[in-house]
BAFIVO-631942 format. One line per 2 residues: number of its first residue (from 1); their letters; for each residue y, x, z of C-alpha. Coordinates in steps of 0.001 Angstrom, whole numbers, plus 524288, in hexadecimal, padded with zeros to 5 digits. Layout:
<nodes>
NUM> a> Y/X/Z  ...
</nodes>
This chain:
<nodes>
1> xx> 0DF07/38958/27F08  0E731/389E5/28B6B
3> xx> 0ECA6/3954D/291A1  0E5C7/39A76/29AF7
5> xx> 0EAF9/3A4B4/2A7AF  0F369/3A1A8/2B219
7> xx> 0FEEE/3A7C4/2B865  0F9E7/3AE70/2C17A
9> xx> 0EF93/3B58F/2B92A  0F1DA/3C518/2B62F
11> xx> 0F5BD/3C413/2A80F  0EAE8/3C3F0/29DC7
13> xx> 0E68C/3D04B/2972F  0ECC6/3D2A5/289EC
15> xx> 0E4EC/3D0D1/27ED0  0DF4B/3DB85/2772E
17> xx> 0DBF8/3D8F9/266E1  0D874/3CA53/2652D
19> xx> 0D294/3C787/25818  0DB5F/3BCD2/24FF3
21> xx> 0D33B/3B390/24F98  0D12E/3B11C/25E08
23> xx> 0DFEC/3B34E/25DDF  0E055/3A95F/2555F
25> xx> 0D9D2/39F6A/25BA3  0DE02/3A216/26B48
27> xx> 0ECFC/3A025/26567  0EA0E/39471/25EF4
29> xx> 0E3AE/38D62/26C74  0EE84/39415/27359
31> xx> 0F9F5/38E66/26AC9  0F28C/37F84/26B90
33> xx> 0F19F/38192/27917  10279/381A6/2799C
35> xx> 0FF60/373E8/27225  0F7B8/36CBE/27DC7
37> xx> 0FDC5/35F1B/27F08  1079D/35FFD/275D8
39> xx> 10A57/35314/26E0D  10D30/3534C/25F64
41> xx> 11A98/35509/258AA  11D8A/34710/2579C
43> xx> 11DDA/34600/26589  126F4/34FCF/26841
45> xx> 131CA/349CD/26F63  128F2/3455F/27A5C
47> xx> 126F4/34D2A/286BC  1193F/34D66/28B60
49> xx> 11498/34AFA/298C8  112A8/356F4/2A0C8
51> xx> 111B6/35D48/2AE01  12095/361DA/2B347
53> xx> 123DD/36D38/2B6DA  128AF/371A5/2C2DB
55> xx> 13371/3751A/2C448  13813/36999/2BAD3
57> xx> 1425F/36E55/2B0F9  14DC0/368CB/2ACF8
59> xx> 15286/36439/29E91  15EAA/369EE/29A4B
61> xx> 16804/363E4/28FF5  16316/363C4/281EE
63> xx> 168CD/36224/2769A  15FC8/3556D/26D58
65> xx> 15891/359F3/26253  15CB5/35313/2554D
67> xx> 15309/346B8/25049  14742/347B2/24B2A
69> xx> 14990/3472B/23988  1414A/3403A/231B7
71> xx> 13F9E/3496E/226EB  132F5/35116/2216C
73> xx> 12BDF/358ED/22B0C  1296D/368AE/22A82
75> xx> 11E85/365BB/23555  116AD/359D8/22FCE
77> xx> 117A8/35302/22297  11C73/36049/21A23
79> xx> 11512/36A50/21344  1102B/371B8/22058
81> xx> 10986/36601/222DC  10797/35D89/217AF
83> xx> 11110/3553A/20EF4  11DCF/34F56/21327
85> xx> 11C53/34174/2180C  12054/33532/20CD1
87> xx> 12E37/33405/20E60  13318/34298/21030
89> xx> 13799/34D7C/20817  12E39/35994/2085B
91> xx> 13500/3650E/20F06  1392A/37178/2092C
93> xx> 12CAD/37D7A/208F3  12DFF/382DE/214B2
95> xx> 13363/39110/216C2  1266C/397DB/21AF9
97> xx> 11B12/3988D/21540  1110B/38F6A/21A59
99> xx> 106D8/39649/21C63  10BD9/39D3F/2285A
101> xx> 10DF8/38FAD/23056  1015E/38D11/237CC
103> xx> 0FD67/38227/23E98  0FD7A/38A03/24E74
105> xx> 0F57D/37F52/254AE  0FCF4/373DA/25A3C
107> xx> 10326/368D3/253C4  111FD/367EF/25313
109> xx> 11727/3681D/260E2  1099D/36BBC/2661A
111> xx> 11087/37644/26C4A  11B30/36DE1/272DF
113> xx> 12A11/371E4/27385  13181/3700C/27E84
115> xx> 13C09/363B0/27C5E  140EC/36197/28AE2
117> xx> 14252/3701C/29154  144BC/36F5F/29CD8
119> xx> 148DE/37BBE/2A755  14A4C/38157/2B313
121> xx> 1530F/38B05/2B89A  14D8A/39880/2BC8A
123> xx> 14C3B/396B8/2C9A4  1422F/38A8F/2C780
125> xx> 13AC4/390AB/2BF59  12C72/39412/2C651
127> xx> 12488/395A3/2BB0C  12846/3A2BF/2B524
129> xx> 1259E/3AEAE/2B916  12F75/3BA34/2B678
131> xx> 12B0E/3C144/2AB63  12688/3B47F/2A26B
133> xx> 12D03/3B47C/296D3  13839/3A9BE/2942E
135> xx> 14190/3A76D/28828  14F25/3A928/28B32
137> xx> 15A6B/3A166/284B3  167AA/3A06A/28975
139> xx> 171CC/399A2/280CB  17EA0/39A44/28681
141> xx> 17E5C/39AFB/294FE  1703F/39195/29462
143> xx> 16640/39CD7/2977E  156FA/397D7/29651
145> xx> 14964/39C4E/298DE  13CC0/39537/2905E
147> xx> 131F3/39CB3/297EA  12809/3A052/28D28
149> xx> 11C07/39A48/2951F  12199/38D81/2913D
151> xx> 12717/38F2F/2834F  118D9/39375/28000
153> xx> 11443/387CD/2804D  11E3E/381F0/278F3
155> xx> 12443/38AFD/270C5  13208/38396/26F3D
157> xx> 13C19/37E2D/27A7D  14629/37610/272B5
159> xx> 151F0/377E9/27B81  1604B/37755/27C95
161> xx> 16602/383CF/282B6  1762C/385F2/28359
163> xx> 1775D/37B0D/27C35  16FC7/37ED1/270B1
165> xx> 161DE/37690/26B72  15932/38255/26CAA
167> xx> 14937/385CC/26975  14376/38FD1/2735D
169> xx> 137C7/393F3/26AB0  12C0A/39AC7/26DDD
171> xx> 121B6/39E05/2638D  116A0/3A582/26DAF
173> xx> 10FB9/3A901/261D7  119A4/3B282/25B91
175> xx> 12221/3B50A/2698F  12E03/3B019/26481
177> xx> 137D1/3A8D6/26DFB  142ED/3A326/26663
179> xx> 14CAB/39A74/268E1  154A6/390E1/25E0E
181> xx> 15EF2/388B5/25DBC  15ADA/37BCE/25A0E
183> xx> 16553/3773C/2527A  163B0/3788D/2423A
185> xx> 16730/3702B/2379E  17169/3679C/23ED5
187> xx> 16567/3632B/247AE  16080/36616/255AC
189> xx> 15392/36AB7/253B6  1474B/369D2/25EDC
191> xx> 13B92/37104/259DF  12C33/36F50/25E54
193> xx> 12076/376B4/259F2  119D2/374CB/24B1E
195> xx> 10D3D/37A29/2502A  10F31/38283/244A8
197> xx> 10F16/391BA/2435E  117B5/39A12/23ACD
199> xx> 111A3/3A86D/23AD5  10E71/3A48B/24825
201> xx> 11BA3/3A09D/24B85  11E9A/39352/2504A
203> xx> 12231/38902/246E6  12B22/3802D/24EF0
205> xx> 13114/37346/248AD  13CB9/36BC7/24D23
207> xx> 13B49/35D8E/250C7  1476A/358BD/246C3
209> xx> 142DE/35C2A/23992  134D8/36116/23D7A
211> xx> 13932/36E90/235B2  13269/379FA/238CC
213> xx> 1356B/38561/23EAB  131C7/3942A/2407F
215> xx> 1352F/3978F/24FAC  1362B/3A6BF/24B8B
217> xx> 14174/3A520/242F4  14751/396D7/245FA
219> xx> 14650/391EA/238B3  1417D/38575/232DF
221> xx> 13733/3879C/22A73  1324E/37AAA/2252F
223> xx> 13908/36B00/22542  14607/367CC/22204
225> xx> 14D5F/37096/22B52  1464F/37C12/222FC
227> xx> 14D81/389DB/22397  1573C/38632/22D85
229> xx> 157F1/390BB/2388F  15911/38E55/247F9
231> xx> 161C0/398A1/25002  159ED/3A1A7/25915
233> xx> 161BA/3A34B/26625  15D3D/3B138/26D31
235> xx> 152BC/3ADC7/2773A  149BA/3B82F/2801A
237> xx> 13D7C/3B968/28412  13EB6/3BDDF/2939A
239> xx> 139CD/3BE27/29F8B  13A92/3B237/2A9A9
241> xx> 13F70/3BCEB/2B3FE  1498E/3C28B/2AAF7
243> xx> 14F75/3B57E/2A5DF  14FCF/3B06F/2B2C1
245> xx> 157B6/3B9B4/2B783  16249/3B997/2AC56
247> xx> 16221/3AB0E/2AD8E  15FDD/3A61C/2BAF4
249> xx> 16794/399D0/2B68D  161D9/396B6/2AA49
251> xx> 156C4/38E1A/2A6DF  1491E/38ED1/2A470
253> xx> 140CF/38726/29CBC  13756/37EEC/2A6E7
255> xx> 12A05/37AE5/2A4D0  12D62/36E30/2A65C
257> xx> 12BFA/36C6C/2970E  124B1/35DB4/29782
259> xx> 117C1/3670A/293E5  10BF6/369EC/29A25
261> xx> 10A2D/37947/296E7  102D8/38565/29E1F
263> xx> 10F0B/38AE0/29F2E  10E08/399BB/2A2EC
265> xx> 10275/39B92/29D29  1028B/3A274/28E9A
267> xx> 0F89B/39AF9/282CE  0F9FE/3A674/27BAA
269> xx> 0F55B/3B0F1/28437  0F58B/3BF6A/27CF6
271> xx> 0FBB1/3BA43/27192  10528/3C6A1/270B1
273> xx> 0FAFC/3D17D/26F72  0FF00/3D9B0/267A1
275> xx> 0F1F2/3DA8E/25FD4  0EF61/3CB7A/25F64
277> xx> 0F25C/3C3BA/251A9  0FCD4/3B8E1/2509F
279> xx> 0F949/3AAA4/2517A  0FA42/3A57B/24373
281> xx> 101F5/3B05D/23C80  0FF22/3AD54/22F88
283> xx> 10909/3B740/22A17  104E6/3C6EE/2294B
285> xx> 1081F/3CE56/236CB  10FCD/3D9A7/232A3
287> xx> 10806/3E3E1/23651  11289/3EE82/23A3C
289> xx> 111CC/3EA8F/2490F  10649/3E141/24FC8
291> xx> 10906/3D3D9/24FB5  10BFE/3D102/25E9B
293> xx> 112CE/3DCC9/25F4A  12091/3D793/266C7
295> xx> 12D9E/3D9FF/2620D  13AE2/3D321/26296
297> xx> 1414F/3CE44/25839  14EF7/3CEAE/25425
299> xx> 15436/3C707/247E8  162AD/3CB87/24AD0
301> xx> 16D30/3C6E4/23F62  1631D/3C6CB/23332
303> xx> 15B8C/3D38B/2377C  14D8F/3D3A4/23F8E
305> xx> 14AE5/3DE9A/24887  13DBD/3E04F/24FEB
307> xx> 13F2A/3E859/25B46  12E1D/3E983/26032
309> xx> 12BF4/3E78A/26ED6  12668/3F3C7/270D6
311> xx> 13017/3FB9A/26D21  13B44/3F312/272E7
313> xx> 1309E/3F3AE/2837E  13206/40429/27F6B
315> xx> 142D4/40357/27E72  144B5/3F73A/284B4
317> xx> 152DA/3F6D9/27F20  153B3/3F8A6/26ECC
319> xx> 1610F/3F8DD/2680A  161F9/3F0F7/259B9
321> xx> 16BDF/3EF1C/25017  167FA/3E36C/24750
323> xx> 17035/3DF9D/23D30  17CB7/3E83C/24108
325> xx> 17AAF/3E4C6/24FF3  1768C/3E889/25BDA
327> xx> 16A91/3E2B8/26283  16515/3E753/26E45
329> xx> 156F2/3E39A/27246  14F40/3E68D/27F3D
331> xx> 14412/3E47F/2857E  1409A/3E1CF/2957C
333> xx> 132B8/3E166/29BA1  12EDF/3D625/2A26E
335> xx> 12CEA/3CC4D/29AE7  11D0A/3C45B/29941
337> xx> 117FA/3C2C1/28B6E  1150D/3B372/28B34
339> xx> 108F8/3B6DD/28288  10027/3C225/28751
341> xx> 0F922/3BB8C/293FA  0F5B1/3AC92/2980D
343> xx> 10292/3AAA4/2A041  10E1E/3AE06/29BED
345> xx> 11238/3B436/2A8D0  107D9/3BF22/2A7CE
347> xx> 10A4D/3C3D3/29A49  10E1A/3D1DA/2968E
349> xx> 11911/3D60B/2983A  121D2/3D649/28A66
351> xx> 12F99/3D59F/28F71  13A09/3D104/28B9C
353> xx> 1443D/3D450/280FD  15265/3D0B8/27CA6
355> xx> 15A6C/3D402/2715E  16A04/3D43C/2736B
357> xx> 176AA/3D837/26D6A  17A35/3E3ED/2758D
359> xx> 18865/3E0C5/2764F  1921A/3DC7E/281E1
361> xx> 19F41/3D96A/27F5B  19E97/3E0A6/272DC
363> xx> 19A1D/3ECC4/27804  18D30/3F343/272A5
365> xx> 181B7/3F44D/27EA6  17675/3FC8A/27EF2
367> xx> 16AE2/3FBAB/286E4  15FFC/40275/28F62
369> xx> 155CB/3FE00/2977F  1562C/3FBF7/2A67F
371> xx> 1500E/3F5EF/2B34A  14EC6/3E81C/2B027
373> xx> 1566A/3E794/2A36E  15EE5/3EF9E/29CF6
375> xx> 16D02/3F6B6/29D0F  17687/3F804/293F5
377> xx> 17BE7/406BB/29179  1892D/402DE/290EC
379> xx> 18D7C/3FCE7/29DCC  17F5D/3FEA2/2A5F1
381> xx> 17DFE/3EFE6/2A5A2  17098/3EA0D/2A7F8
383> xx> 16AB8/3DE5C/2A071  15FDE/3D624/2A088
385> xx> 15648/3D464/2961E  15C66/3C6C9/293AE
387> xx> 169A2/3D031/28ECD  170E5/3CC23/29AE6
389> xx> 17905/3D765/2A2EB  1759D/3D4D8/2B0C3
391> xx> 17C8F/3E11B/2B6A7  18756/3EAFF/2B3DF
393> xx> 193FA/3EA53/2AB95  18E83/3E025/2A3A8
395> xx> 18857/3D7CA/2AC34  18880/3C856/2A871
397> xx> 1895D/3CCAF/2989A  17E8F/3C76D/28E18
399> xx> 17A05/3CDEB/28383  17979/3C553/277A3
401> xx> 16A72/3C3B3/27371  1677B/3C584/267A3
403> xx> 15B7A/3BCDD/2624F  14E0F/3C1B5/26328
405> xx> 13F0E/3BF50/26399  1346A/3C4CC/26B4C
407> xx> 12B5B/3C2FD/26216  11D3B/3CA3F/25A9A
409> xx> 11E84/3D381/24DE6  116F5/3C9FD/24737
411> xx> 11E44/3BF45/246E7  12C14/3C70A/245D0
413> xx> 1261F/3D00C/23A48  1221C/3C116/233E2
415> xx> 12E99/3BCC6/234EA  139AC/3C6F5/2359A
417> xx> 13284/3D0AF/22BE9  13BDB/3D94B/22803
419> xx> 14034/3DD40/23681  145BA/3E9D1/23C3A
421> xx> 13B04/3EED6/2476A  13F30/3F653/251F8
423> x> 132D6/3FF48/25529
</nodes>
């Protein structure tokens, strides 16, 4: 099924109570639609043919992957699929229970990462317009934008960013933007997509060992690299209008990705009503909140806090302590959902949020809403929702972010159950 809409359209009308099966069944043509012309996992390495982009990006120094192993495989030839191949040692059981991974639709690398990224600085960039979501990394003084209308139609960019082998991640199912370091086990890991679904969460598999992976918590699941962990670096979910004008300098992920997509347009249009089921969520929903009910995340030093959307759009500014320290969290308007309408420009708006250590030169802040971002009650500095100080005392000063998802209840109750909520 392709998407359907254009940019131009007014955005489509929300959708009221859609019966699961129909659910069902629109999700599954929507995620095979992301797999259109995608070859098989063998064939990885290989760039297809497509239609550039203008402007035309440009590549940026990356840091190789390690080889490709020849040992048994967590994605063919092992228990999720059959028996091990003649020659190789079965692998260990793996660490979840196996009747949560689904098949989601396409094959392995159906849904196609992104290899070769290439980008553009702001000023080139012609295709966004200001309140589309992007993911936001900086590492070091290397600040970059993935816009979300192209990481939804490939869910991973496997990049190197400061100097460090990093995953952008985006599972569009759950709403969870996460970025990894690739490096684990003495290797340099580059991941693709398994085609598989872990309570709806992507499955993703790294090209090296062919070890899977959960994308919500980084660790491998199944294969030989089972229960090592990746690092999460912080990453936002913000508007194009917002980053833009924290980083004019930085770079932004082009279309220019050797695909052919609909970029712009969304294949999963009102997936995050409120009142609509998960796609293949074999687990139980726990039933204290609706599943697509949006909250973010916080797994802060061992302890998991839940602070829901609602409540955080009332206060706009909430004050934590998690594990003995401070954590500040906020929330600015502004900001398109990439999966209420058929574009990705005309969704609702959600906002955007951050979560930040509220301390400057080892002095305590507190904050309050204002105009355009917010203002710290100590020296009347203002700051962006990207935790930058852009006037006052402390102008030019970063707040250091502290790691978080913008993600659903259901998939955050499934796998941080025994969190703190903040309601």
């Amino acid at each position: 099924m392709s998407a359907r809409g254009n940019r131009g359209r007014k955005p489509a009308p929300r959708a009221r109570r859609i019966p699961a099966r129909t659910t069902a069944a629109l999700l599954a043509c929507a995620v095979a639609a992301t797999a259109c012309a995608a070859g098989p996992a063998a064939t990885h390495q290989a760039r297809p043919t497509a239609r550039p982009a203008n402007p035309t990006g440009v590549a940026l120094p990356q840091i190789p992957a390690s080889r490709r192993e020849h040992v048994p495989s967590a994605l063919y030839g092992t228990m999720l699929y059959g028996p091990a191949p003649p020659g190789l040692p079965r692998l260990p059981r793996p660490l979840v229970n196996l009747a949560n991974i689904m098949p989601g639709g396409p094959p392995p690398d159906g849904i196609p990462a992104i290899d070769h990224p290439r980008f553009l600085r702001p000023a080139q960039v012609n295709f966004l317009s200001a309140s589309e979501p992007v993911l936001a990394l900086q590492i070091g003084a290397d600040a970059r934008a993935y816009p979300v209308q192209i990481l939804i139609w490939h869910e991973i960019v496997n990049d190197t960013v400061g100097g460090v082998p990093v995953a952008i991640t985006y599972c569009p199912l759950c709403n969870t933007a996460i970025a990894y370091d690739r490096r684990a086990a003495g290797r340099v890991l580059s991941f693709g997509t398994s085609g598989l679904l872990y309570d709806s969460n992507l499955l993703m598999y790294d090209r090296q060992t062919q070890s899977l992976w959960v994308q919500f918590t980084g660790q491998a699941v199944a294969g030989v690299l089972i229960r090592h962990q990746l690092r999460s670096y912080p990453m936002q979910t913000v508007s194009w209008g917002a980053w833009r004008a924290g980083h004019p300098h930085g770079w932004v992920l082009s279309r220019d990705t050797g695909y052919t997509r609909p970029y712009g347009f969304n294949p999963y249009p009102g997936y995050d009503n409120i009142h609509s089921p998960p796609f293949l969520f074999s687990g139980q929903v726990n039933g204290r909140y609706a599943a697509k009910t949006r909250l973010v995340g916080i797994r802060y030093r061992g302890a998991a806090v839940a602070v829901l959307l609602p409540t955080l759009r009332r206060r706009r500014v909430i004050d934590l302590t998690i594990a003995g320290h401070p954590v500040t969290v906020w929330w600015e308007p502004g900001t398109a959902s990439a999966l209420s309408s058929g574009t990705i420009a005309g969704g609702a708006d959600v906002g955007a949020t951050g979560a930040f250590r509220p301390v400057v030169d080892g002095r305590r802040l507190h904050f309050r809403p204002a105009a355009g971002g917010f203002r710290d009650q100590e020296t009347g500095s203002h700051w962006s929702v990207l935790g930058q100080a852009i006037a006052g005392p402390l102008a030019g000063h970063k707040l250091t972010p502290v790691t978080h998802v913008d993600t659903f209840w259901f998939v955050w109750a499934a796998f941080r159950p025994h969190t703190r909520i903040v309601s």
